[in-house]
C-alpha positions in Angstrom: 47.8 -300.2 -40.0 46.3 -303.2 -38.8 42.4 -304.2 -39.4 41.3 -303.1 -35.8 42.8 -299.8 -36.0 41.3 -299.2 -39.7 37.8 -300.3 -38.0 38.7 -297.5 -34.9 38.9 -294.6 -37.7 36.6 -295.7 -40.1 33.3 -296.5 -38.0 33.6 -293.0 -36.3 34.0 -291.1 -39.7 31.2 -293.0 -41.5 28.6 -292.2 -38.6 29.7 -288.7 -38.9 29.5 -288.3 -42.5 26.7 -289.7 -42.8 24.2 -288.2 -40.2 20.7 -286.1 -41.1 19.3 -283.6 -39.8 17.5 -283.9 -36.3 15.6 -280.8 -36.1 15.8 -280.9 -32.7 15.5 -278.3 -29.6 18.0 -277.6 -26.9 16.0 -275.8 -24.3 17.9 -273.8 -21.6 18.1 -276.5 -19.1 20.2 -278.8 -21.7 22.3 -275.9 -21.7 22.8 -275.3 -18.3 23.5 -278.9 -17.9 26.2 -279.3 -20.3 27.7 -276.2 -19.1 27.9 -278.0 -15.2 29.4 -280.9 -16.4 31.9 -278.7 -18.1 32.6 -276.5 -15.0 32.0 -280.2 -12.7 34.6 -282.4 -14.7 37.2 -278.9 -14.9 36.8 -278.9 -10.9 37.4 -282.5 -10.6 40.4 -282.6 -12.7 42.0 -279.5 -10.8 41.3 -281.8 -7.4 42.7 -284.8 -9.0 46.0 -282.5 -9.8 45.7 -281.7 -6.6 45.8 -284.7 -4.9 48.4 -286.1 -7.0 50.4 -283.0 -7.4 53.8 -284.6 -5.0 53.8 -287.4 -7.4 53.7 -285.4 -10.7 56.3 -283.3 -8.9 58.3 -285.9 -7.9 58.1 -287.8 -11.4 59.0 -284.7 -13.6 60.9 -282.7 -11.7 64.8 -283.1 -10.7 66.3 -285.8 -9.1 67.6 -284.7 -5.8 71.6 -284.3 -5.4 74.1 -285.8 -3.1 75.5 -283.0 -1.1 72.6 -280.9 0.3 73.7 -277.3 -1.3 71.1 -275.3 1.1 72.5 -276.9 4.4 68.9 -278.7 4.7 70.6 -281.1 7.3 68.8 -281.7 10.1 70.0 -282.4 13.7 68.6 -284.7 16.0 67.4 -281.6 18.5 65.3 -280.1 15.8 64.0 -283.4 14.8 62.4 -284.3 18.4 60.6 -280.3 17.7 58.8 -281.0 14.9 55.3 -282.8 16.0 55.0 -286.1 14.7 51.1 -286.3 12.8 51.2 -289.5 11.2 51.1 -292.6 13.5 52.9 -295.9 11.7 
């Protein structure tokens, strides 16, 4: 291990080991604080799966195959149905 990654390990350990006492007092509304960022930052990261979740997919998941197995071809008919959302 190098000198910066001994530094990374050993700071956090030594502030740990060597801390005192605080005597301190959490009223409720610490509590009920801590407990919405918990719930807040779980939210977020479910929306942030969300969002991203056809790039995951697409990343981790199969890669497609040649010949189309399911008959998912499509004509040109049913290509002028489908309504056309996105405007290029």
């Amino acid at each position: 291990m190098n000198r910066i990654q001994i530094a990374l390990v050993a700071v956090p350990a030594l502030l740990l080991l060597s801390t005192q006492n605080a005597y301190a007092y959490l009223d409720p509304g610490t509590g009920s604080m801590i407990l919405q960022g918990l719930i807040g930052g779980i939210a977020g990261g479910m929306f942030a799966i969300r969002l991203y979740w056809g790039k995951l997919k697409s990343r981790f998941g199969r890669a497609p195959t040649s010949g189309s197995a399911s008959g998912a071809s499509v004509s040109a008919q049913d290509a002028e149905d489908v309504p056309n959302d996105k405007v290029r």
